[in-house]
C-alpha positions as CSV (number, residue, x, y, z in Angstrom):
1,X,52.0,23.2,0.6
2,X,52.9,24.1,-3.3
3,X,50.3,26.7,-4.6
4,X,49.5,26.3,-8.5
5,X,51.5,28.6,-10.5
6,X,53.1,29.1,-14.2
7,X,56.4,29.0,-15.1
8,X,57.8,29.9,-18.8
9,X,61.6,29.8,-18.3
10,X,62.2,31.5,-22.0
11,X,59.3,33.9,-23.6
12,X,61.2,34.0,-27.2
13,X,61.5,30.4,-26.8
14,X,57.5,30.1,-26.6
15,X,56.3,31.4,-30.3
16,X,59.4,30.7,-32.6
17,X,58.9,33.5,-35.4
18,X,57.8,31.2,-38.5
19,X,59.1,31.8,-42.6
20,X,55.8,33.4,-43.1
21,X,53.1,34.5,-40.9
22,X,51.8,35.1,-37.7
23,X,51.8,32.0,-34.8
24,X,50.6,32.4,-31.5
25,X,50.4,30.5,-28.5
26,X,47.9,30.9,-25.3
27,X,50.7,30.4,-21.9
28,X,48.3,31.3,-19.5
29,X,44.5,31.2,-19.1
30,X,42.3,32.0,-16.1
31,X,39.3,34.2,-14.6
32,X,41.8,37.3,-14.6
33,X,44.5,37.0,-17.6
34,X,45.0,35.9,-20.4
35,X,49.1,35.7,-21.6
36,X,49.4,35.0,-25.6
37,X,52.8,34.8,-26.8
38,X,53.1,36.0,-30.9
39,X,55.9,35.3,-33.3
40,X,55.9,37.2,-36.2
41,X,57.9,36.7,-39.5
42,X,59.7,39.2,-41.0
43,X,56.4,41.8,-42.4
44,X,53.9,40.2,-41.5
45,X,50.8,41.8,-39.6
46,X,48.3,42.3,-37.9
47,X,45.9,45.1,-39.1
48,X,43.8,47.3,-37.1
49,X,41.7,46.0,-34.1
50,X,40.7,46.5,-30.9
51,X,40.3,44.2,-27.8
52,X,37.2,44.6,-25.5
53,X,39.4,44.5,-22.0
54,X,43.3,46.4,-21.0
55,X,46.1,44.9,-22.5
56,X,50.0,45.0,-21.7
57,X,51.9,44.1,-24.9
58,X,55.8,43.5,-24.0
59,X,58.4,43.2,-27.3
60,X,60.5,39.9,-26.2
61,X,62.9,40.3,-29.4
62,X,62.8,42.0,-33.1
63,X,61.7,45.1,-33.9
64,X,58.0,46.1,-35.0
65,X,56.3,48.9,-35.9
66,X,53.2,49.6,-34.4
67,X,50.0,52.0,-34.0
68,X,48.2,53.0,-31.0
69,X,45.1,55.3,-31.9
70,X,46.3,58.1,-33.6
71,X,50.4,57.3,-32.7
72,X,52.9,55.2,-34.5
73,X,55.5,53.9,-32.1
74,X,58.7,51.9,-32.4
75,X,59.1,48.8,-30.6
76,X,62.0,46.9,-29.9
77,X,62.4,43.8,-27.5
78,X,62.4,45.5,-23.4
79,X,59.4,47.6,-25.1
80,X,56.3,47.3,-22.7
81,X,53.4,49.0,-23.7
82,X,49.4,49.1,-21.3
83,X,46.4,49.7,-23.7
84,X,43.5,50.8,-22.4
85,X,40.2,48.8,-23.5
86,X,38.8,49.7,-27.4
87,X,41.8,51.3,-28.1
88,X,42.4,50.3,-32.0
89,X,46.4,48.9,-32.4
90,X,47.7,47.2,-35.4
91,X,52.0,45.7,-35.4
92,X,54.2,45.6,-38.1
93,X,57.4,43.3,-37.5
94,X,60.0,44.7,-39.0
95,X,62.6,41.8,-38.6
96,X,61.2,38.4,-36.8
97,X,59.6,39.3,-33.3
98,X,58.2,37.9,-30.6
99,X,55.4,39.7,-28.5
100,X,53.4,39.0,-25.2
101,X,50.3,39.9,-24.8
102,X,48.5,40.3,-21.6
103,X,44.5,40.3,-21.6
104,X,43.4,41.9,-18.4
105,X,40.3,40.3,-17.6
């Protein structure tokens, strides 16, 4: 019997950084995650926010800057980072990235 399951063979592949902008892309969506896969251009960002459940953010590829309450990390692709729920974060890409996000329902 084959059970149901997901299979992404390449992350980076999933959310091609664009010219300009954020893009993102839902992989994954069920009663207990929620996998979003980001590509960033070059500066681009997303300010300040929070998310209402945990998250695990893992760089794929690039390099972004970003801020996690009160610290500013560095974050380059093998980078995996758990935030606990309301914890504000904002990223900075400094080249063109690629970023999963985990929602921990």
């Amino acid at each position: 019997m084959t059970m149901n399951y997901t299979f992404v063979a390449d992350l980076a592949n999933e959310a091609e950084p664009p010219e300009d902008g954020i893009l993102s892309r839902t992989i994954f969506n069920d009663e207990c995650l929620k996998a979003v896969v980001f590509g960033f251009a070059e500066g681009s960002e997303l300010t300040e926010h929070t998310a209402s459940m945990p998250a695990v953010v893992q760089l794929i590829r690039g390099n972004a800057k970003l801020t996690l309450g009160d610290d500013a990390v560095e974050a380059k692709a093998g980078t995996w980072i758990h935030m606990p729920a309301n914890l504000p974060h904002s990223v900075l890409a400094e080249t063109p990235a690629v970023m999963l996000v985990m929602l921990l329902k």
